[in-house]
C-alpha positions in Angstrom: -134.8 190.9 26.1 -131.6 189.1 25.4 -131.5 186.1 23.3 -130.4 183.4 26.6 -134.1 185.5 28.2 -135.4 184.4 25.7 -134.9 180.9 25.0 -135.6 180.3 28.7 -138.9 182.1 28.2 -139.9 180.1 25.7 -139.0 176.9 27.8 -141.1 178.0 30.8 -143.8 179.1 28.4 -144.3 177.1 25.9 -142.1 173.9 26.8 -139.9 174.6 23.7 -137.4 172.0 23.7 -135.5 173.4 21.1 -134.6 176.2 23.2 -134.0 173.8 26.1 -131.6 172.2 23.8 -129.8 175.5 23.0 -129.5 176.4 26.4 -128.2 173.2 27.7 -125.4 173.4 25.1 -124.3 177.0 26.7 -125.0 174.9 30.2 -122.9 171.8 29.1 -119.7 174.0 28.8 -120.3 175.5 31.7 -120.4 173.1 33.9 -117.7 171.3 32.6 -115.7 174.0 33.3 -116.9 174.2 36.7 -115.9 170.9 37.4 -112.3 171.0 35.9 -110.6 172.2 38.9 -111.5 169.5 40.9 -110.5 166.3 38.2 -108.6 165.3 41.4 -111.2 165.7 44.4 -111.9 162.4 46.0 -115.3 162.6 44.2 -116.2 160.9 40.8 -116.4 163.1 37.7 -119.8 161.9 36.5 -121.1 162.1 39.9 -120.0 166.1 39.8 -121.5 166.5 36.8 -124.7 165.3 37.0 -124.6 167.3 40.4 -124.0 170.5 38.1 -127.3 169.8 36.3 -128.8 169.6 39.4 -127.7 172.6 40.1 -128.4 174.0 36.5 -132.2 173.0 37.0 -132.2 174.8 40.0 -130.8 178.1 37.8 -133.6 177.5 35.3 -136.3 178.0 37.8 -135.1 180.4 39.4 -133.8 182.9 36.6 -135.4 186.3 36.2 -134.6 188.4 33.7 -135.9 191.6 34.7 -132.8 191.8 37.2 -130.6 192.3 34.3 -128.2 189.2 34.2 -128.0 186.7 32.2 -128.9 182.8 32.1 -125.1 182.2 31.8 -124.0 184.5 34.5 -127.4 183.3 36.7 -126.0 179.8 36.4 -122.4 180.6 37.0 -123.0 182.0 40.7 -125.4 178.5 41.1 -122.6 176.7 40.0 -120.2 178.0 42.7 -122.1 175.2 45.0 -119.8 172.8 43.2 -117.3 173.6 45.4 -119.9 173.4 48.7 -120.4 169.6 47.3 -116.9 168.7 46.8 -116.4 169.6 50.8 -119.6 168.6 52.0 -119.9 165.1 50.3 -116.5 164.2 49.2 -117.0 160.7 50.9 -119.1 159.5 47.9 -115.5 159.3 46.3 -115.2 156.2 47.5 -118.8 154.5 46.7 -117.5 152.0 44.2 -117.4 152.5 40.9 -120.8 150.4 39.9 -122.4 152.7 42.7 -121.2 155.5 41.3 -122.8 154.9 38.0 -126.4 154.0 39.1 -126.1 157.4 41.4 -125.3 159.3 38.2 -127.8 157.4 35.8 -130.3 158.4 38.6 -129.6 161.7 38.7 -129.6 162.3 35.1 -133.0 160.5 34.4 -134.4 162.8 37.8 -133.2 165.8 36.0 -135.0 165.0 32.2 -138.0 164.1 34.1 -138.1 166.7 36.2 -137.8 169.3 33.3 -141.0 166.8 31.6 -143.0 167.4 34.2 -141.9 170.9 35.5 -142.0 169.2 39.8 -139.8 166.0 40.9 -140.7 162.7 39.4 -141.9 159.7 41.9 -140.0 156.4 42.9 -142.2 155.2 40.8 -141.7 157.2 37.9 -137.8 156.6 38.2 -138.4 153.0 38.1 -140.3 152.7 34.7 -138.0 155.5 33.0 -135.3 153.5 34.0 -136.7 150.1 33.7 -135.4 149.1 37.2 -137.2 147.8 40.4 -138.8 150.9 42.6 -136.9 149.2 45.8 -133.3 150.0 44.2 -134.7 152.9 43.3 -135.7 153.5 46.9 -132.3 152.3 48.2 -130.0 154.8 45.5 -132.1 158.1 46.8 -132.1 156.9 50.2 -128.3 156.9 49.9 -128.2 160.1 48.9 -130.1 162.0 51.3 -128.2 164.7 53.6 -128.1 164.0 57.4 -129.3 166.8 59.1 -131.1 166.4 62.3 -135.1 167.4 61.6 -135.0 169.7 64.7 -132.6 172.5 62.9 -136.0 174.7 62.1 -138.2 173.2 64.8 -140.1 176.1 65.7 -141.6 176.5 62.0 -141.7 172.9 61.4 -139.2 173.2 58.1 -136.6 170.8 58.2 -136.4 167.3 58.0 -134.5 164.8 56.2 -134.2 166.5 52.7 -133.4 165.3 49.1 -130.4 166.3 47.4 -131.4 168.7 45.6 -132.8 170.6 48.5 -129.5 169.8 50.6 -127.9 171.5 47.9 -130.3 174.8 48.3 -129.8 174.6 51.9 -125.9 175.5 51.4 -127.0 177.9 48.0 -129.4 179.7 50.4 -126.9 181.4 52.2 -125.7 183.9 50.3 -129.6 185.3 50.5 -129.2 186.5 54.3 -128.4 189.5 56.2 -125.3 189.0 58.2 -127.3 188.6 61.4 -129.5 185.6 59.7 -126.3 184.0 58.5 -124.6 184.2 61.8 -127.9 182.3 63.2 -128.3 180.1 60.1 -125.0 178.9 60.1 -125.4 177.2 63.4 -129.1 176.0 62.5 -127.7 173.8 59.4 -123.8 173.2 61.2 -122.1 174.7 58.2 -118.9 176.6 57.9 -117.5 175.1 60.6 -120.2 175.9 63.2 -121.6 173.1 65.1 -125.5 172.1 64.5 -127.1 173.7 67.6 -131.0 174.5 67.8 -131.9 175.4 70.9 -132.6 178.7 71.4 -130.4 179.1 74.7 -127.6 177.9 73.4 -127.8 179.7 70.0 -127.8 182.8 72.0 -124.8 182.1 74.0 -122.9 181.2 71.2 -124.1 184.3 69.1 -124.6 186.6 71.8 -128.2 187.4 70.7 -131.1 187.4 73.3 -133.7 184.6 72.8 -136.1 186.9 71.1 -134.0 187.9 68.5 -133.0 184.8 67.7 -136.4 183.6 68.0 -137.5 186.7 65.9 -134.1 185.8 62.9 -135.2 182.0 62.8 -139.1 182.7 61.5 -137.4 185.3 59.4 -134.7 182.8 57.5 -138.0 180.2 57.3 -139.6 183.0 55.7 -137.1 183.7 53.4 -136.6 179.5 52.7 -139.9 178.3 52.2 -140.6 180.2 48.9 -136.9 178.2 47.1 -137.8 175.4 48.3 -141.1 175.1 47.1 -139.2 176.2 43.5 -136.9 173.3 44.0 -140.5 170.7 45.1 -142.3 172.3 41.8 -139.2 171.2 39.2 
């Protein structure tokens, strides 16, 4: 087992937190070197960043080491959904600047709780880290919750309106799908330029798969989707 297996090990195991230190060091570069390329995207810096840690939290949980890579390279493809974020929510550019910096500060105190207690803290766990009342709070994650319509997985009751953190999986998720579950999955969520569309008819005009199938592909991607994002709920 290589040393980055190891140090991850030891933080699932054990809650070492000098290994999480060393790996968030590795992590720190990283990420800022994800982020470099777009110092001139319409979206803040910090708020990029503290998306990255999102996204390295997700890499944590999700790393296995018996498929041979490691951490680093794990967390490289995760941070590839940088660019998904810069396209998907590069209105948040132009929250103003105070805004900004209470989305950021919430994000980072989410992330250090969430690796505390290993599952997503509460509002009201936010507000007494943070020292700041749970109705803002409220407001700040409210804000940053995607806007996808609650029918998009009807039939197996998935989807609703999700935190960030699981938006982020949604467009992450992907990449996990036979070409026929993309083709349908990409019109379920309204990404890569599809329009959202739900209903089984239509799906199978526009793919030119019967009802069945697409009936049969649908339980098959929720199948495939439940299991992350209970990885992303247990943080």
């Amino acid at each position: 087992m290589g040393i980055e297996a190891k140090l991850v090990r030891d933080w699932k195991t054990k809650q070492d937190q000098e290994a999480l230190a060393k790996i968030k060091v590795q992590a720190h570069k990283q990420i800022q070197a994800a982020i470099y390329p777009y110092h001139s995207a319409p979206v803040s810096k910090d708020v990029l960043e503290a998306h990255g840690w999102t996204l390295f939290q997700q890499a944590l949980e999700s790393y296995n080491p018996k498929k041979g890579a490691n951490f680093s390279t794990h967390l490289y493809s995760r941070l590839k959904g940088i660019d998904r974020y810069v396209k998907t929510y590069q209105n948040i550019g132009y929250i103003p600047e105070a805004s900004v910096g209470k989305i950021t500060t919430l994000k980072s105190a989410e992330q250090e709780l969430a690796l505390q207690k290993r599952r997503p803290p509460t509002v009201q766990e936010l507000a007494n880290y943070l020292k700041w009342p749970e109705s803002e709070v409220a407001r700040i994650k409210k804000s940053l919750r995607a806007d996808i319509p609650g029918s998009a997985f009807e039939e197996t009751g998935m989807m609703n309106m999700r935190p960030q953190a699981e938006m982020n999986l949604l467009y992450d998720f992907q990449h996990e799908l036979t070409p026929e579950e993309k083709i349908v999955y990409d019109y379920l969520v309204g990404i890569n330029g599809k329009p959202k569309i739900d209903r089984g008819a239509k799906l199978a005009r526009k793919t030119g798969f019967s009802q069945t199938k697409i009936s049969m592909l649908r339980t098959s991607i929720a199948n495939k989707l439940k299991p992350e994002l209970g990885k992303i709920r247990s943080l």
